[in-house]
C-alpha positions in Angstrom: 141.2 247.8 82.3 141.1 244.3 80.7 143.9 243.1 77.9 143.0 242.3 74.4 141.3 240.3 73.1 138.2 241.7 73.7 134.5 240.2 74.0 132.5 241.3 70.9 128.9 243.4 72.3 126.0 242.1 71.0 123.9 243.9 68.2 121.0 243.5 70.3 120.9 245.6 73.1 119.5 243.5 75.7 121.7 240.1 73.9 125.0 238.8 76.0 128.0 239.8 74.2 128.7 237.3 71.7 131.5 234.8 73.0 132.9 233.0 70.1 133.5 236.7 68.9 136.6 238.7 69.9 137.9 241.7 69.3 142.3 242.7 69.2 141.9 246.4 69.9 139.4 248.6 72.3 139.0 251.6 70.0 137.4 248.8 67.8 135.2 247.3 70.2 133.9 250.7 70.3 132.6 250.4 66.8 131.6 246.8 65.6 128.7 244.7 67.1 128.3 240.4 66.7 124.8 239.4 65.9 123.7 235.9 66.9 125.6 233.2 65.0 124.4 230.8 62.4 125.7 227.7 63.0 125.1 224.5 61.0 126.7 221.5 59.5 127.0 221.3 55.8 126.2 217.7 53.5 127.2 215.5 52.3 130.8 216.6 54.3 130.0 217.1 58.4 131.6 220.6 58.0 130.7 223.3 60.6 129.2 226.3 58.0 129.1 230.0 60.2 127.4 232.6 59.3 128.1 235.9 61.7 127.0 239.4 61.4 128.8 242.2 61.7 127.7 245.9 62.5 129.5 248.8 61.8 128.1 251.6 64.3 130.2 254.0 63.7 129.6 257.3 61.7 133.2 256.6 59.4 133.6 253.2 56.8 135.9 250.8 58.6 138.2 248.3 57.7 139.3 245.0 59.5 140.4 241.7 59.2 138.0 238.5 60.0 140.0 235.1 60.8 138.3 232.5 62.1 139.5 229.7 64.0 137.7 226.3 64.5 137.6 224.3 68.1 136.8 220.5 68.4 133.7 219.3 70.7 136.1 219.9 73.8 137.0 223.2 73.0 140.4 222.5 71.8 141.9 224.6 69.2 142.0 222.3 65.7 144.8 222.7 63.0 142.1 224.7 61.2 142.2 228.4 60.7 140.6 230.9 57.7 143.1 233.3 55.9 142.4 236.5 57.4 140.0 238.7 55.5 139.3 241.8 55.0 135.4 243.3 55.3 134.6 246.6 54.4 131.9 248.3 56.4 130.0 251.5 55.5 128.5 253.5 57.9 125.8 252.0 60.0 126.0 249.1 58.3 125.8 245.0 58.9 127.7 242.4 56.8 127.4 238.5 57.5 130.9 236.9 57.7 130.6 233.4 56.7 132.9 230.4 57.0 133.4 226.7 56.5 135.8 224.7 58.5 138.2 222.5 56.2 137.3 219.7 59.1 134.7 217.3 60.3 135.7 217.9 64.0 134.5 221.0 64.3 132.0 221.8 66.9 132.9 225.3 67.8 134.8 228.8 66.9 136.5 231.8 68.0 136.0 234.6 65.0 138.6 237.2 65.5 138.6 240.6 64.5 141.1 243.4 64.2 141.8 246.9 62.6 143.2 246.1 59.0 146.1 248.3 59.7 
């Protein structure tokens, strides 16, 4: 039994879970699947644009908060986080969560979800 947080499973079946995705509870991880991420820069400003999708497999809506976090080429967390937000997803559903980092440094994220409790 592993501690939180949790590695995101793949919407594909035969995919790798999705590393830059983690999940904070396992009753969650049950119920929401990371597709492939979109990852480009934006112009004129260098900014790292993601675009993620999220699966709700579950049978119930669910709530949760999305925050994303933004790593430098190294891997090192940057002073540069998203507000948490919340996402709403019906049913059997997928929703793309998409962010811009605030900095050109950007090379790499850790999207973090949890139950919006």
């Amino acid at each position: 039994c592993s501690a939180p947080p949790y590695p995101a499973y793949a919407i594909e079946h035969d995919a790798e879970s999705v590393s830059q995705v983690v999940v904070g509870d396992a009753s969650l991880q049950s119920v929401v699947r990371a597709g492939q991420p979109l990852v480009e820069r934006t112009s004129p400003d260098n900014q790292l644009r993601i675009v993620v999708p999220i699966r709700n497999i579950d049978d119930e809506q669910i709530q949760i908060l999305a925050q994303v976090a933004y790593l430098d080429a190294q891997r090192r967390p940057l002073p540069d986080e998203s507000n948490r937000q919340v996402m709403t997803l019906p049913a059997g559903s997928t929703q793309n969560y998409v962010a811009v980092s605030r900095s050109q440094k950007a090379a790499d994220f850790v999207l973090r979800l949890t139950w919006n409790k």
